[in-house]
TORKEZA-565743 format. One line per 10 residues: number of its first residue (from 1); their letters; for each residue x, y, z of N, C-alpha, C. Coordinates in pm, whole numbers. Example, Ala and Ser with C-alpha at 12.3 -4.5 7.8 and 13.67 -1.06 7.14 Angstrom:
BEGIN
1) AS) 1319/-569/780/1230/-450/780/1320/-330/780; 1285/-225/708/1367/-106/714/1290/3/787
//
This chain:
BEGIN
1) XXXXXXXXXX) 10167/14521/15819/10225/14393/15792/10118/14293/15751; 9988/14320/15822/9884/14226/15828/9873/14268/15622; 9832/14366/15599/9823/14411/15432/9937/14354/15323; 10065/14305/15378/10203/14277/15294/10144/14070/15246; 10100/14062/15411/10109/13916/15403/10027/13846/15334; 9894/13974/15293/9756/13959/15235/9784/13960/15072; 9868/14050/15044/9883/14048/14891/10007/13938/14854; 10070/13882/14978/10145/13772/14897/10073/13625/14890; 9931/13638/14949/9860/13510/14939/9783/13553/14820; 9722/13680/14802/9629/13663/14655/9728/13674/14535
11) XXXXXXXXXX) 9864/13688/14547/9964/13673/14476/9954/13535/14410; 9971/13475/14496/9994/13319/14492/9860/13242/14442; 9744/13281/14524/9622/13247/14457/9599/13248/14297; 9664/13394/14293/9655/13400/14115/9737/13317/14077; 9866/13335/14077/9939/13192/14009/9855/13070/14002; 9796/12986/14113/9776/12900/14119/9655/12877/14010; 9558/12991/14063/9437/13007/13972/9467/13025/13779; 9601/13041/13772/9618/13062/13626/9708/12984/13581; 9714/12869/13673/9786/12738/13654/9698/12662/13616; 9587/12637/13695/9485/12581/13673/9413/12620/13560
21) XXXXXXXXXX) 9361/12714/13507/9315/12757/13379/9419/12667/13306; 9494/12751/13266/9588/12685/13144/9581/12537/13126; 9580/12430/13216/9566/12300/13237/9479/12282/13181; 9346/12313/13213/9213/12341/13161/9248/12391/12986; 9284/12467/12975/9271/12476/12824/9346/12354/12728; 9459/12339/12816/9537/12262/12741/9489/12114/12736; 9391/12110/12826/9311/11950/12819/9227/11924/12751; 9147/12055/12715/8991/12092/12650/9039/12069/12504; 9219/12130/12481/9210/12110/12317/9284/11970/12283; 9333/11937/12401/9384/11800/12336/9272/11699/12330
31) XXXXXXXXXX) 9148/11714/12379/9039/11603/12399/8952/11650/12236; 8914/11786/12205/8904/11828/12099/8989/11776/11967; 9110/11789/11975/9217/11717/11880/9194/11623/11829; 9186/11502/11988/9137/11339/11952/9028/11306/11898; 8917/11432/11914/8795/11360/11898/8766/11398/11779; 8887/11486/11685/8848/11526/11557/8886/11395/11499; 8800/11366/11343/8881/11272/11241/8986/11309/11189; 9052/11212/11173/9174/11233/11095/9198/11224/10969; 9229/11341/10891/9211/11391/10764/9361/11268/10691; 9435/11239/10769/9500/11197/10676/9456/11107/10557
41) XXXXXXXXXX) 9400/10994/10602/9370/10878/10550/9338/10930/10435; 9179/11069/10441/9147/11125/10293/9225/11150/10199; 9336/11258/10294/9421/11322/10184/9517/11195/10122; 9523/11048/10203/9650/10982/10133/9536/10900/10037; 9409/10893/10046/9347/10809/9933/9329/10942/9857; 9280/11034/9796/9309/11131/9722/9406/11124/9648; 9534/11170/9712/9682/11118/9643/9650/11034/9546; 9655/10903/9615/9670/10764/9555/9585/10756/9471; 9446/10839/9427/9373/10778/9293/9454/10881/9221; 9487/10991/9265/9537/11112/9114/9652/11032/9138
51) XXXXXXXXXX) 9747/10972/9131/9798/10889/9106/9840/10760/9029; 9728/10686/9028/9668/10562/8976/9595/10634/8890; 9599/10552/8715/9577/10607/8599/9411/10563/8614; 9345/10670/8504/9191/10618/8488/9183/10469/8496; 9052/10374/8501/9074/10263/8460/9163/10163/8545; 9234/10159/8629/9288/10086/8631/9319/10068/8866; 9304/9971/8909/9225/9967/9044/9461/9924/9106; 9448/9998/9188/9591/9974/9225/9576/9800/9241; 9690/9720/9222/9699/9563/9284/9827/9620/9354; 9823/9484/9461/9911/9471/9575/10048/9440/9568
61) XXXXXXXXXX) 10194/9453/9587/10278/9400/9578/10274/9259/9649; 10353/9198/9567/10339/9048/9625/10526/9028/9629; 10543/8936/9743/10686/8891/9812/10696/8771/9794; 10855/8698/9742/10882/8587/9748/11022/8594/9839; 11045/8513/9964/11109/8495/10062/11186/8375/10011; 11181/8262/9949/11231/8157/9891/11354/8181/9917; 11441/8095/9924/11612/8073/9903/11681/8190/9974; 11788/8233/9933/11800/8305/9981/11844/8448/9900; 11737/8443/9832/11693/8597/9739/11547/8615/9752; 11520/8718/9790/11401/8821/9824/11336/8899/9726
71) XXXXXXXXXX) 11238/8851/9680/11183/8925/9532/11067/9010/9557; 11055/9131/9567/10874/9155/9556/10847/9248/9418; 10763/9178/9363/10680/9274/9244/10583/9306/9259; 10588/9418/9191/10458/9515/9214/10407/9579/9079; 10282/9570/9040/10230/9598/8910/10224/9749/8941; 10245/9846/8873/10266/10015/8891/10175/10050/8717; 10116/9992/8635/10069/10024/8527/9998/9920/8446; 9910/9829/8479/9856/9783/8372/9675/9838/8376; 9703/10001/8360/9537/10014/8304/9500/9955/8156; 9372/10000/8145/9279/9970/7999/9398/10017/7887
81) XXXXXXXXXX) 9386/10164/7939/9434/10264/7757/9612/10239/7762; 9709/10182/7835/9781/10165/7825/9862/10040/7746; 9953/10078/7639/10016/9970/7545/10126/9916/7596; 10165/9982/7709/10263/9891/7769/10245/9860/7932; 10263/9760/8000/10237/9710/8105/10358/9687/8159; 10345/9786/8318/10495/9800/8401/10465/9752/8554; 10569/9688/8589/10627/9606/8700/10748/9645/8770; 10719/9712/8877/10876/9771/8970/10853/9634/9061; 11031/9590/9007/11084/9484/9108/11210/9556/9199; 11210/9474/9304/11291/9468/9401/11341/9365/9415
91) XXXXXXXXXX) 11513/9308/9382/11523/9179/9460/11704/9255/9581; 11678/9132/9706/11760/9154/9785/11808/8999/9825; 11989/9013/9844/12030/8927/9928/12155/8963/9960; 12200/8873/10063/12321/8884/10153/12420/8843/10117; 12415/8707/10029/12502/8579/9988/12521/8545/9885; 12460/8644/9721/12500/8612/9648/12465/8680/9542; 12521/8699/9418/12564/8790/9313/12404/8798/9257; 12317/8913/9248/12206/8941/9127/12235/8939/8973; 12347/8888/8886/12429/8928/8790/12372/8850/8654; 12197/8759/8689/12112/8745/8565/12031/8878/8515
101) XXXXXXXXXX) 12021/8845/8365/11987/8945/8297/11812/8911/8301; 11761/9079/8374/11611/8972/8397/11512/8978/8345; 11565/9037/8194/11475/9027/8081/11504/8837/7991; 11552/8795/8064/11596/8638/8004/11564/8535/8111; 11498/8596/8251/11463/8503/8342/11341/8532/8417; 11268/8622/8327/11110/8667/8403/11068/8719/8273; 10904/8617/8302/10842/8622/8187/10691/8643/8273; 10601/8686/8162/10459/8724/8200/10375/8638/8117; 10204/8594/8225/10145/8493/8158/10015/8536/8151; 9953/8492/8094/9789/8546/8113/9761/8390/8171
111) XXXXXXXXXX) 9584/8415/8194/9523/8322/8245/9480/8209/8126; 9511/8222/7996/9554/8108/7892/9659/8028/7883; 9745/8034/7998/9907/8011/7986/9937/8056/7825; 9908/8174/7791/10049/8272/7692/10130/8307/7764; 10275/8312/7729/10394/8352/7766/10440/8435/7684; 10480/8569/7786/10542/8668/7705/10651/8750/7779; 10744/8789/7679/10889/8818/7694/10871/8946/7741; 10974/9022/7856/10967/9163/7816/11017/9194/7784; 10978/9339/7693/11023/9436/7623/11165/9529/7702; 11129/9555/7776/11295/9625/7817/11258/9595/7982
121) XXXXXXXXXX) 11395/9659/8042/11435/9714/8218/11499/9807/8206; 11466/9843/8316/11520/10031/8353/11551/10009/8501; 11700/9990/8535/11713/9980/8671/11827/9929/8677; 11896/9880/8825/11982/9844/8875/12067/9746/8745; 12185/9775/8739/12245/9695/8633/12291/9518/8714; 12320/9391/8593/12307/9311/8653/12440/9266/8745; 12456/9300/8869/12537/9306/8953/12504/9337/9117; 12616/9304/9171/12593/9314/9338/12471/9254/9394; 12378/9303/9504/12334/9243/9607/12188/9276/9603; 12182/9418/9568/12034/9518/9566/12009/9561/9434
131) XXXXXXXXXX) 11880/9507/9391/11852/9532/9270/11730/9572/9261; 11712/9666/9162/11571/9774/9190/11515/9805/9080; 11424/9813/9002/11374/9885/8876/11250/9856/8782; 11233/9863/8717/11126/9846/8645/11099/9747/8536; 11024/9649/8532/11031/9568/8370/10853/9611/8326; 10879/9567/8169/10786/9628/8086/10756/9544/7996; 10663/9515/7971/10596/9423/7897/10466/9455/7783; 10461/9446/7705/10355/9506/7586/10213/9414/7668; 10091/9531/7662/9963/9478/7714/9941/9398/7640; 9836/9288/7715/9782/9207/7636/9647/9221/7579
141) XXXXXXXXXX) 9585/9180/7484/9445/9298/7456/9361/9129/7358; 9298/9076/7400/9227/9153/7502/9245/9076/7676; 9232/9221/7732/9231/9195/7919/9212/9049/7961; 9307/9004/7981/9285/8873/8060/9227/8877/8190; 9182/8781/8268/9144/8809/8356/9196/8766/8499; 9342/8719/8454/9462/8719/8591/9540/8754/8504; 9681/8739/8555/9827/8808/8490/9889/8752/8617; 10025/8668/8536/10117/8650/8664/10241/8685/8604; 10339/8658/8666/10467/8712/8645/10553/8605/8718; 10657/8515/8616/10691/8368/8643/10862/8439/8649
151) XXXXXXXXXX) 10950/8428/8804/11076/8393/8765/11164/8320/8766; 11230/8257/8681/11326/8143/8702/11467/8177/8775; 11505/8094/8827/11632/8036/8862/11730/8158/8907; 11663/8224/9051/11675/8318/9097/11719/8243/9239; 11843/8280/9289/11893/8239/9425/11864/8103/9418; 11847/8008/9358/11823/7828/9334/11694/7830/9361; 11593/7882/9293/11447/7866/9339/11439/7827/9184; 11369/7718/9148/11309/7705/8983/11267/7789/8956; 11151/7846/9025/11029/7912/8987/10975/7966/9086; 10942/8069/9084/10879/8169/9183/10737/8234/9084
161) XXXXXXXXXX) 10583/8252/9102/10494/8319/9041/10446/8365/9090; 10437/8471/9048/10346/8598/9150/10231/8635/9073; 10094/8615/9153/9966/8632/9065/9867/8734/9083; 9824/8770/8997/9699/8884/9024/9583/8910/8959; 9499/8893/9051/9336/8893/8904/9322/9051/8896; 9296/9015/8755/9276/9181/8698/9127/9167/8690; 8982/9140/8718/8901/9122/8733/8838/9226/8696; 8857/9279/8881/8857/9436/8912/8865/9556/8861; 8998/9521/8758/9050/9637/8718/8989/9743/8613; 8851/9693/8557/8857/9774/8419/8718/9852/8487
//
């Protein structure tokens, strides 16, 4: 009996002892884990230059909160070798119809105040609440050295301009 009671304690010892290991491993690789760098960041700046055309340095989307329509544009194409220069807009609201045509109420400027029309949109037709898509505008040559993007009479705002130095960019 004294021999039964002996192998149900080194029974148990082992469990315990291979409880404890495992803990141990499982601590050793999560401290290992943390203390590695994190590859993402590389792989998402990687992405983002094969992405972004030669020449040309990503700019930031910029937001207008005004009234009560929500605009943000975002320049998606004005490198060097490119003849046309593109802008994905977003506008949003709760309270009232998007139903201007917004090749007749957003215009592009250089840092000379030239004003120029765009060339087409590709996107949300002019209606409802959420409006999404792209406007396009012929480059200006030579490279100015800001570019804004002026819109009128959007949700009762005169004027909304969103600016960006192309400085950087070449």
């Amino acid at each position: 009996m004294l021999y039964a009671v002996s192998a149900t304690k080194i029974q148990q010892n082992s469990i315990k002892y291979l409880i404890f290991v495992i803990l141990i491993v499982i601590a050793g690789l999560v401290v290992f884990f943390r203390l590695q760098p994190r590859q993402e960041n590389t792989d998402a700046s990687v992405s983002s230059s094969q992405t972004t055309p030669a020449n040309q340095t990503a700019l930031a989307p910029q937001t207008s909160e005004e009234g009560p329509v929500t605009i943000e544009v975002t320049p998606t194409d004005l490198s060097v070798s490119s003849t046309i220069w593109k802008f994905k807009l977003a506008l949003d609201t709760h309270s009232e119809e998007l139903n201007q045509d917004l090749t007749k109420v957003i215009t592009m400027a250089d840092d000379q105040d030239n004003s120029f029309q765009p060339i087409a949109w590709e996107g949300s037709p002019p209606e409802g609440h959420h409006r999404e898509g792209e406007l396009f505008f012929n480059a200006i040559s030579p490279r100015p050295n800001s570019l804004s993007i002026i819109v009128k009479n959007i949700g009762g705002i005169v004027e909304r301009t969103f600016r960006w130095d192309l400085k950087g960019g070449e």
